[in-house]
Backbone as CSV, one residue per row, in Angstrom:
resi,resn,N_x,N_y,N_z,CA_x,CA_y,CA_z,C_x,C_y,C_z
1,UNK,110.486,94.788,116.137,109.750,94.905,117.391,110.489,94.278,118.573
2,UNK,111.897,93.914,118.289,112.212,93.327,119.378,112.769,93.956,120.604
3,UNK,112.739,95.433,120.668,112.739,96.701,121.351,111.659,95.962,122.320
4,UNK,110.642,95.904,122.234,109.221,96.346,122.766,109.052,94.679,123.758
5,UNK,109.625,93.583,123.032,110.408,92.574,124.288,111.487,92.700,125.415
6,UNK,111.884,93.765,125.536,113.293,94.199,126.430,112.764,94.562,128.044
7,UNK,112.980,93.707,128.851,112.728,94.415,130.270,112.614,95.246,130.597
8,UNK,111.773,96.351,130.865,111.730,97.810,131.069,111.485,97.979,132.696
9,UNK,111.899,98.677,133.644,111.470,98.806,135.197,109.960,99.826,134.362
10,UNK,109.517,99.010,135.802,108.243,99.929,135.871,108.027,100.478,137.120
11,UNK,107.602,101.788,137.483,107.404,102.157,138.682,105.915,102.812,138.960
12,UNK,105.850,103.607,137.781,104.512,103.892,137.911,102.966,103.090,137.262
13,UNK,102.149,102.610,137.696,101.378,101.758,137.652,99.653,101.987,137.851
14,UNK,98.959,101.697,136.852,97.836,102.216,137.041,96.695,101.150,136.491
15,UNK,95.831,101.082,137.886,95.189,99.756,137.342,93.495,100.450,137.015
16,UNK,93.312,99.893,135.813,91.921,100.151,134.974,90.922,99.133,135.428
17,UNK,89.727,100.088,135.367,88.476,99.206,135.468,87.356,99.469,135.105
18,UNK,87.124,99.150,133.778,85.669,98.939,133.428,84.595,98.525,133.393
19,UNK,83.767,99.197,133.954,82.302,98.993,134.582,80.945,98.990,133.838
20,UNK,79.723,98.219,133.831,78.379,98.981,133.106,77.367,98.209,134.212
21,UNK,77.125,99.382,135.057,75.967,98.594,135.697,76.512,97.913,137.120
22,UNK,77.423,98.253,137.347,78.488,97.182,138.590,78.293,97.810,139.943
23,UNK,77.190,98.045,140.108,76.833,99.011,141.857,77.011,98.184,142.844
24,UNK,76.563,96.873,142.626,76.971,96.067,143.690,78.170,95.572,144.395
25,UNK,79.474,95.738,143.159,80.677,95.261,143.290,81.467,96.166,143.289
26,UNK,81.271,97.147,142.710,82.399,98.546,142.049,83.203,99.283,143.127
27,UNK,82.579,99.279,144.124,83.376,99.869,145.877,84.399,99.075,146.162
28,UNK,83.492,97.913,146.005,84.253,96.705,147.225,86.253,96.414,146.956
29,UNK,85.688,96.769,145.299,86.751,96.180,144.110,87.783,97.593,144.038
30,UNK,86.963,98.906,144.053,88.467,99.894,144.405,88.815,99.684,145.360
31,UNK,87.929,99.620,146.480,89.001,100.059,147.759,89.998,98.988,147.820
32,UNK,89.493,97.641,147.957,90.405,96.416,147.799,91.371,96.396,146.717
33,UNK,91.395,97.342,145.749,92.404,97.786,145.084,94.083,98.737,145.545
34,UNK,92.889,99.662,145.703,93.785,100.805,146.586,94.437,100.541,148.157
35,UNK,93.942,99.587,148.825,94.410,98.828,150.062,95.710,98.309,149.922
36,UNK,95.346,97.346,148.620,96.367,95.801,148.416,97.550,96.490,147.105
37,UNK,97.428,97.442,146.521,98.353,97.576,145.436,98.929,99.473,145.789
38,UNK,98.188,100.827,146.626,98.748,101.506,146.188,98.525,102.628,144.882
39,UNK,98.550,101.989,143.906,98.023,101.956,142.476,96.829,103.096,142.260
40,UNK,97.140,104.147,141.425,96.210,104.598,141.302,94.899,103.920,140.191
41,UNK,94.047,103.754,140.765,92.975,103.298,140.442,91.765,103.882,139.242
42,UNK,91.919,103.918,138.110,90.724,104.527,137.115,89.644,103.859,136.566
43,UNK,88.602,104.016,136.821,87.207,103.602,136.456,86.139,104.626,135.318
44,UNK,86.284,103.595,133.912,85.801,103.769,133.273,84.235,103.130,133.285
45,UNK,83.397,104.452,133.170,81.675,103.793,133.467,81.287,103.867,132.396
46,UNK,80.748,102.850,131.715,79.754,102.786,130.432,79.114,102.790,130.752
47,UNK,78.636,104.027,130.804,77.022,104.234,130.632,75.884,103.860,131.429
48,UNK,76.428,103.795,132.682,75.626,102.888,133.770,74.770,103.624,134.009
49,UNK,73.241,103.223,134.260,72.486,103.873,135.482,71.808,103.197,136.728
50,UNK,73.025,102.956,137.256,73.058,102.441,138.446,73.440,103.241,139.768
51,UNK,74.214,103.954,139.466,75.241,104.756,140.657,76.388,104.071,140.533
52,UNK,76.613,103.545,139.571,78.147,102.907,139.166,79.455,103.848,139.712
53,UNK,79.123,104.858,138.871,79.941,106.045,138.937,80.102,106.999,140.055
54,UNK,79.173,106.689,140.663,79.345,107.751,141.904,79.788,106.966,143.148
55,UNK,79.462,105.802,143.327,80.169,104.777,144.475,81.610,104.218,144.036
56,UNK,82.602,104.354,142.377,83.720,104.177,142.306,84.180,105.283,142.876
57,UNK,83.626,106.551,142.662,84.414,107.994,143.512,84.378,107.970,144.740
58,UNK,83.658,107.778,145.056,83.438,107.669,146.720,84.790,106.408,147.263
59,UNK,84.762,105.712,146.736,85.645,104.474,147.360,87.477,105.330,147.147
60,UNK,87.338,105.861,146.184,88.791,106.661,145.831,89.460,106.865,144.055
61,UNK,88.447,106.421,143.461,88.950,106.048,141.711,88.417,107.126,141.372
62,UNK,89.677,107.624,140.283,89.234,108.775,139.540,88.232,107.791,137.926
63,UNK,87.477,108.536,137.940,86.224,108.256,136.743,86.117,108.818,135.643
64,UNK,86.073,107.938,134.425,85.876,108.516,133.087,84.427,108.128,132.953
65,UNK,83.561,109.128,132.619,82.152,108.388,132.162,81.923,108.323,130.385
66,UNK,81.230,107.495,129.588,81.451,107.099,128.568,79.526,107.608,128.102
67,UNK,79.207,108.456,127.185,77.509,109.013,127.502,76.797,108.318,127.632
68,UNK,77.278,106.926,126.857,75.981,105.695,126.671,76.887,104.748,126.529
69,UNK,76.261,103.258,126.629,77.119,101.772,126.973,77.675,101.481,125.452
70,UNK,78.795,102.168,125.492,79.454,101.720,124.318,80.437,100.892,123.488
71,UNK,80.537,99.771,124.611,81.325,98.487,124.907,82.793,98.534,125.601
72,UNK,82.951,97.262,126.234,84.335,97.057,127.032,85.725,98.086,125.780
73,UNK,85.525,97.229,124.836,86.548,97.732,123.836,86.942,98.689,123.824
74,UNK,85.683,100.201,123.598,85.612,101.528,123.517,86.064,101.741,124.732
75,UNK,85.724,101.562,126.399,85.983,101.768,127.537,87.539,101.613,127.499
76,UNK,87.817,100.317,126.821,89.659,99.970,127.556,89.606,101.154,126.870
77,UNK,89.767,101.612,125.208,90.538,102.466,124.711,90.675,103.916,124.939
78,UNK,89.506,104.066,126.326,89.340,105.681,126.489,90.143,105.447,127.723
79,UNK,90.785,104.515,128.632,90.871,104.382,129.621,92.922,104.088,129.404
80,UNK,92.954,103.728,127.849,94.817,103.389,127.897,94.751,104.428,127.337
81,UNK,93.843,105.274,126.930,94.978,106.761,126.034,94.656,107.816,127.470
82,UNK,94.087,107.342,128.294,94.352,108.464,129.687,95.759,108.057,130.403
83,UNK,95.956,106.445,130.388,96.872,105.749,131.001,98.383,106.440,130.146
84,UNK,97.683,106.482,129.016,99.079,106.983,127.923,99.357,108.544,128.171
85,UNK,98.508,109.079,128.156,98.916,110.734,128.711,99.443,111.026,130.370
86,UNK,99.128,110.019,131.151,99.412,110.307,132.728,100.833,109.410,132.263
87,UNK,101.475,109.323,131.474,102.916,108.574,131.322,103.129,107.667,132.149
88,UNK,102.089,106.614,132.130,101.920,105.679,133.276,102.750,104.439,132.217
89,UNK,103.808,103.342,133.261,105.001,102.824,132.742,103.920,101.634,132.772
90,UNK,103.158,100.822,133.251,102.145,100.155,132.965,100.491,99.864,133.254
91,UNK,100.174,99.579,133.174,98.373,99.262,133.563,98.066,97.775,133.721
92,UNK,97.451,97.400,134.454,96.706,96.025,135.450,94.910,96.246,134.828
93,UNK,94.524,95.430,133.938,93.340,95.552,134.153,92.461,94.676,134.592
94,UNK,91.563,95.050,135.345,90.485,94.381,136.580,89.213,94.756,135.890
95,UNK,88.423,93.436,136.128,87.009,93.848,135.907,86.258,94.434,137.008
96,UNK,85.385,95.134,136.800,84.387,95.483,138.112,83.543,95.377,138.958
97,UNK,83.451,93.437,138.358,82.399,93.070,138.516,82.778,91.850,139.593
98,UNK,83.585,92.173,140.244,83.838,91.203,141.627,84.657,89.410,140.543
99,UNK,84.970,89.180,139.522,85.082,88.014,139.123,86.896,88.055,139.689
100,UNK,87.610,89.401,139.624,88.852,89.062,139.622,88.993,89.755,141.005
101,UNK,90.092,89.041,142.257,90.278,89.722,143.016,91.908,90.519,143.058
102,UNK,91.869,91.342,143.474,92.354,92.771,143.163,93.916,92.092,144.453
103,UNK,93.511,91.399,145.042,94.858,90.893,145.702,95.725,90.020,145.030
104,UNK,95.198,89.555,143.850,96.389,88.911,142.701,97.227,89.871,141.649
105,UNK,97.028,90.863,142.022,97.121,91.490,140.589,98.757,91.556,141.368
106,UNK,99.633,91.737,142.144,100.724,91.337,142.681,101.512,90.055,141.663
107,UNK,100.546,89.295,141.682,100.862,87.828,140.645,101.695,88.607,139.230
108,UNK,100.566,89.361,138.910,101.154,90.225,137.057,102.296,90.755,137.225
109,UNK,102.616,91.605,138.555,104.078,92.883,138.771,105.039,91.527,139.101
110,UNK,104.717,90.373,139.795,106.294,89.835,140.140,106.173,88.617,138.451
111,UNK,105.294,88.375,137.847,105.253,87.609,136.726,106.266,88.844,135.717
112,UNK,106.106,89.817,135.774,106.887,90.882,134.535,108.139,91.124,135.197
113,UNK,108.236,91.202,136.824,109.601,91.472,137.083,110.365,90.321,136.769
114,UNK,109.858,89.041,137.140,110.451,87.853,136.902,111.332,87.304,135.058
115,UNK,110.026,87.856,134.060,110.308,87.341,132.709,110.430,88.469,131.794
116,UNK,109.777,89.674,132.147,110.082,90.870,131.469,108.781,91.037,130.112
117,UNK,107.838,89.364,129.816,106.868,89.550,128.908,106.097,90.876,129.162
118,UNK,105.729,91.801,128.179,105.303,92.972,128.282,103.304,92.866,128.191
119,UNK,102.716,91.214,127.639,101.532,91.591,127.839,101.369,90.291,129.100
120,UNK,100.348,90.443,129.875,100.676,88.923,130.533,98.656,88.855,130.686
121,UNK,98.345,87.761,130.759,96.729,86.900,130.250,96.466,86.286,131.977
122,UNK,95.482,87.075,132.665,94.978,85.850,133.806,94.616,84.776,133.256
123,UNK,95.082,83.202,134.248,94.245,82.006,133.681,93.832,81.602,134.752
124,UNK,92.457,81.373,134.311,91.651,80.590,135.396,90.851,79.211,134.796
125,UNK,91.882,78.488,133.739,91.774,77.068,133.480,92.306,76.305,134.265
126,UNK,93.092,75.961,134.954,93.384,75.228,136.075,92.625,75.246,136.931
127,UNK,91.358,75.644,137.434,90.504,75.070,138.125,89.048,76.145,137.386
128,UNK,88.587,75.110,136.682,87.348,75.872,136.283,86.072,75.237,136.899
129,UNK,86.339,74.902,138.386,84.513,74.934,139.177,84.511,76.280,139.147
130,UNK,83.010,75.522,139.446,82.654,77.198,139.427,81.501,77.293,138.704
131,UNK,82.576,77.619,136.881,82.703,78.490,135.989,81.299,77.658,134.901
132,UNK,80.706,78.829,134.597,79.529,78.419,133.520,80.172,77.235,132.609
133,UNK,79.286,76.748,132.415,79.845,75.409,131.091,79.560,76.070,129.675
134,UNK,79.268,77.012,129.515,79.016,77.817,127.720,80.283,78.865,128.278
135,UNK,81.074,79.061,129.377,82.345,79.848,129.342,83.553,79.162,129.158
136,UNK,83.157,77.498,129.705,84.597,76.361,129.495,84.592,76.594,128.289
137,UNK,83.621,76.301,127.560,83.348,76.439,126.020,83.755,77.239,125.447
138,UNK,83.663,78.055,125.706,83.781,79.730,124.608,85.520,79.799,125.023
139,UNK,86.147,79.483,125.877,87.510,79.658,126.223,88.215,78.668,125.618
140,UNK,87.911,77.459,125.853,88.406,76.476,124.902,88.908,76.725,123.709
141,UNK,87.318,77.000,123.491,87.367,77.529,121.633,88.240,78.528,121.247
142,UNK,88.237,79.898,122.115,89.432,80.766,121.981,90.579,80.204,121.811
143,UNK,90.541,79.531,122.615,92.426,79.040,122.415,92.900,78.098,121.432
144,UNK,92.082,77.617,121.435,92.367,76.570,120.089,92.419,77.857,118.603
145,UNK,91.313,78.559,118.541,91.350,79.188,117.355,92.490,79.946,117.535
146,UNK,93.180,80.422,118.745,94.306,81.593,118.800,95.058,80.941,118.322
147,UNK,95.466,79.996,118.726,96.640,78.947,118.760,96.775,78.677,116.803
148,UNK,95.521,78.188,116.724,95.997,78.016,115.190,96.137,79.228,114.286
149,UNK,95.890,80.341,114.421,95.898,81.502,114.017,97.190,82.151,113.881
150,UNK,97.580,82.024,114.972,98.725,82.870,115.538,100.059,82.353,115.681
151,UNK,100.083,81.187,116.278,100.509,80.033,116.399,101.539,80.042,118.383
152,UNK,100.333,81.187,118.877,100.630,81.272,119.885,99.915,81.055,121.146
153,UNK,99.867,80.366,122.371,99.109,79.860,123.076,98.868,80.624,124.683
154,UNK,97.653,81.226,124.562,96.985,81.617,125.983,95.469,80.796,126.628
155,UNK,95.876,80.064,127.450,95.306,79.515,128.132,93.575,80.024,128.327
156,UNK,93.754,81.174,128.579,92.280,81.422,128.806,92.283,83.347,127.944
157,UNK,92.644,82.764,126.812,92.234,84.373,126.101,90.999,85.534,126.228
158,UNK,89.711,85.178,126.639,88.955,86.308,126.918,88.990,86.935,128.725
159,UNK,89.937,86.262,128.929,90.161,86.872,130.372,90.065,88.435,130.787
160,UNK,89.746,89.359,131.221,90.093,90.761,131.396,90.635,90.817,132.134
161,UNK,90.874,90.028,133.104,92.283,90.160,134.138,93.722,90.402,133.586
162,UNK,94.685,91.546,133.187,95.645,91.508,132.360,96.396,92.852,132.483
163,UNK,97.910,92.540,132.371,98.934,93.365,132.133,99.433,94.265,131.098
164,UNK,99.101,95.125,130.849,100.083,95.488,129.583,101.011,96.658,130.256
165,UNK,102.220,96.504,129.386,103.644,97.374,129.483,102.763,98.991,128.921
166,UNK,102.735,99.935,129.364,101.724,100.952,128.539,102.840,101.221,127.232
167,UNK,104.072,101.117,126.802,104.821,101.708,125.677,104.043,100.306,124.428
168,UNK,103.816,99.337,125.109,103.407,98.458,123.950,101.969,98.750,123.165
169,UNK,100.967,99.302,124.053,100.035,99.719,123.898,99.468,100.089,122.344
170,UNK,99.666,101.198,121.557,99.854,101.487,120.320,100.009,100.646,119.336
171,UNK,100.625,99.576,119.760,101.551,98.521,118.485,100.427,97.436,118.708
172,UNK,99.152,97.270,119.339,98.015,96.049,119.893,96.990,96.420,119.449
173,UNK,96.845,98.092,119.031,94.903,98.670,119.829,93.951,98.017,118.808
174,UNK,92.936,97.722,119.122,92.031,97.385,117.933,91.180,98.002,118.185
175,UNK,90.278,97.871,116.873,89.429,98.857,116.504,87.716,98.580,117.138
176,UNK,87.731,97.012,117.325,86.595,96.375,118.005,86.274,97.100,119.142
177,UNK,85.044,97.083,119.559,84.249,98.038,120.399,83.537,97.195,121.762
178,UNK,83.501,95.626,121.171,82.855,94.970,122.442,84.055,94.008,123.024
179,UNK,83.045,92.786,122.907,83.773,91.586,123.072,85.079,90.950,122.492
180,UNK,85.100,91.264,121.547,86.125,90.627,120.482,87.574,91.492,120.971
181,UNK,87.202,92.997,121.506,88.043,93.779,121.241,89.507,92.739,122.125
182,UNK,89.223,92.189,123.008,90.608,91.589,124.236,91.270,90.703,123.236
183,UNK,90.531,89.334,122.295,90.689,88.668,121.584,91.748,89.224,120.399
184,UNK,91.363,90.536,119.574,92.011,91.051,118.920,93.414,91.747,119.047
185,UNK,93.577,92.276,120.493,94.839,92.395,121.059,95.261,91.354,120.906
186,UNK,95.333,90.000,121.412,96.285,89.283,121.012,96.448,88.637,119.670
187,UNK,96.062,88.975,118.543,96.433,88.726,117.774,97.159,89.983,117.153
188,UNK,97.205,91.077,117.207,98.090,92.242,117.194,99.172,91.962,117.435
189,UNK,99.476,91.420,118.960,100.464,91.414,119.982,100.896,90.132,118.632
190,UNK,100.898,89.166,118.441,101.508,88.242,117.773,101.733,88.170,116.291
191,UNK,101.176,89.273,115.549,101.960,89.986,114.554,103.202,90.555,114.663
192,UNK,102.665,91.070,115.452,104.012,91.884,115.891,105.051,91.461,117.010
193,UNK,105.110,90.064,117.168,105.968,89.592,118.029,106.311,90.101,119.169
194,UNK,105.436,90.477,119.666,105.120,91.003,121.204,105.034,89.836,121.976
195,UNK,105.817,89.263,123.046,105.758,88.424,123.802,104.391,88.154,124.497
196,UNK,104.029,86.942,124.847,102.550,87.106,125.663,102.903,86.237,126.555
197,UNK,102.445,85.498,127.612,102.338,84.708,128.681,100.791,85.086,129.436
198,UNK,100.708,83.716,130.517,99.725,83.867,131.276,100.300,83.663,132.834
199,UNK,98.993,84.227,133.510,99.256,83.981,134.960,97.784,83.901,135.448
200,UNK,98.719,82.215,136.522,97.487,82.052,137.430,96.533,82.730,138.157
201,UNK,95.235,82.840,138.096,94.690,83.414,138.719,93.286,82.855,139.136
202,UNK,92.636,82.826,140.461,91.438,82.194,140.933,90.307,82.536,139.763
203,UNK,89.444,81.404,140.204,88.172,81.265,139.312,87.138,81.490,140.166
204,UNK,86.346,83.092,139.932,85.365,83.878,140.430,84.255,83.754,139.956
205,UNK,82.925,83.185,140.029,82.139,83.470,139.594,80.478,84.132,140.523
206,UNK,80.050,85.150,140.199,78.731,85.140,141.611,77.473,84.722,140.530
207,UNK,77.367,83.832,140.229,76.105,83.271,139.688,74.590,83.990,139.702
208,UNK,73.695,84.006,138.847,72.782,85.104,138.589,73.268,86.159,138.111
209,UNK,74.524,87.026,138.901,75.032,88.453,138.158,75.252,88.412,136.884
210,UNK,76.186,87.221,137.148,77.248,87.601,135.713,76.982,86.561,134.898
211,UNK,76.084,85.749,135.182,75.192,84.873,134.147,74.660,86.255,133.070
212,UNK,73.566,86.500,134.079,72.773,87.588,133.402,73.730,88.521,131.913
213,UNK,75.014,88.314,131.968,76.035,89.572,130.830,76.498,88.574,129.844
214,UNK,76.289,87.078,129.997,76.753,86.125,129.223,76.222,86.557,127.648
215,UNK,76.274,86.736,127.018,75.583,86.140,125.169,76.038,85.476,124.654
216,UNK,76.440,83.793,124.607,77.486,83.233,123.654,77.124,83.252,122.062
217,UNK,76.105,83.689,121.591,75.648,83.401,120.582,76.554,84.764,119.414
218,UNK,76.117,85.938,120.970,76.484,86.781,120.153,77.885,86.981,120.049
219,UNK,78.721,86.654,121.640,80.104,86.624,121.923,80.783,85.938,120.878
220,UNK,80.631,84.405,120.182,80.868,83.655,119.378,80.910,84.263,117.651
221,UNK,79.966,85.175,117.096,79.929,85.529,115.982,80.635,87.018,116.067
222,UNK,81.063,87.618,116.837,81.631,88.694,117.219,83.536,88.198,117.319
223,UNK,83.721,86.962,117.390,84.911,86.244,117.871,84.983,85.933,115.957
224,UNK,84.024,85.023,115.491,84.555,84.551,113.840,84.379,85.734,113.296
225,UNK,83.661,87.010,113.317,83.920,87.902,112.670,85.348,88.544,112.887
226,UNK,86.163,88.566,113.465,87.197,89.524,114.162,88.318,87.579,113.471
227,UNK,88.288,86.625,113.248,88.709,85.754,113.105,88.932,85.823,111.328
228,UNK,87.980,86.125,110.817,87.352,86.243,109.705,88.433,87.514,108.847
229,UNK,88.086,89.044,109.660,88.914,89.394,109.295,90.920,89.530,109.269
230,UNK,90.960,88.973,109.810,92.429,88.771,109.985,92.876,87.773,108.495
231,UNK,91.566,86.612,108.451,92.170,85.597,107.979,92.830,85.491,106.666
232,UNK,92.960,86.171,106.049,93.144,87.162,104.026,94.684,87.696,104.740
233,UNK,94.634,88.046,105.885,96.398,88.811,106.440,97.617,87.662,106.260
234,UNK,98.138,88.064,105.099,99.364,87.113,104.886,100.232,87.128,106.090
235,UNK,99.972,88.119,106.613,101.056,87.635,107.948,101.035,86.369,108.884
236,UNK,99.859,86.103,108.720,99.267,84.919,109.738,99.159,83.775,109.314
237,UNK,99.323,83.495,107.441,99.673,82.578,106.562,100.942,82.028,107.196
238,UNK,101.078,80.563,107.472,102.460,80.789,107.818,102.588,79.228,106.561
């Protein structure tokens, strides 16, 4: 796999965004996309009935709709095998929900021109006001469990703020459908000795919204299940 570590130019670039329910934020976040990057912009809607989908078109994002809310996971994966057929050289993914702003994503293109890592992790541990205290938590915990797992270290692993090279794509996908699914990429990526890194990025939170999408109970047993199965993989025996 050490092909798939090699600096590749990228020129064409396409930043993803998956949505369920995001009417309030979903405009604000393409156009401020399409302003600050260029980038063609794709918005995957789970299943919203909000007008999710019809205010990302309006702002300028072409739209995949998904029939019913069938998790982030399912969304990235309908959203990198479009990225993979438009022979797009990489993808930026943004949430839709106003937490990441769309003027850093600049940070990811000069972080890959700079080191050439093909997946790269927003971190927003260096300043976590803000940020729910069951999310310090649940991130913590990610990293510690990645770290001993893998034996590789990302700062704030459930981030959706993130880079991937699109040729690496294939050699990561997992099969997880919600939460777990971001988590499970990087442990893919570190089977397979896929370089990872992180990059700084602000700590967003609009309180009430995105409280309201929290479940740690369920986020947490969705994380040791996906932990669980790996753990029997002699590869990760070290």
């Amino acid at each position: 796999m050490a092909a798939l570590n090699n600096t590749k130019k990228i020129e064409d670039i396409c930043v993803l965004i998956c949505a369920h329910n995001e009417a309030e934020h979903i405009g604000e976040v393409v156009r401020t996309t399409l302003e600050q990057t260029g980038c063609k912009v794709v918005v995957v809607d789970d299943g919203s009935d909000d007008g999710t989908a019809a205010l990302a078109e309006q702002a300028g994002a072409y739209v995949l709709r998904n029939p019913e809310n069938l998790g982030k996971g399912a969304s990235l994966r309908h959203g990198f095998d479009l990225v993979r057929e438009r022979g797009c050289d990489a993808v930026v993914v943004v949430d839709g929900d106003g937490q990441h702003d769309p003027r850093e994503i600049q940070r990811f293109l000069d972080a890959y021109a700079r080191t050439g890592i093909p997946v790269l992790i927003g971190n927003r541990m260096a300043d976590t006001r803000g940020m729910p205290f069951s999310r310090k938590w649940t991130n913590r915990f990610m990293c510690w469990v990645l770290n001993r797992l893998t034996k590789i270290y990302v700062a704030d692993p459930p981030c959706g703020f993130r880079f991937y090279r699109a040729d690496i794509l294939p050699f990561i996908m997992s099969n997880e459908k919600r939460f777990a699914f971001e988590f499970d990429i990087l442990i893919h990526a570190a089977l397979r000795h896929i370089r990872v890194d992180s990059v700084r990025i602000s700590t967003i939170y609009h309180h009430g919204h995105h409280q309201s999408q929290v479940a740690p109970l369920r986020d947490a047993w969705l994380l040791i299940r996906t932990v669980l199965d790996h753990f029997c993989d002699r590869r990760l025996i070290k």
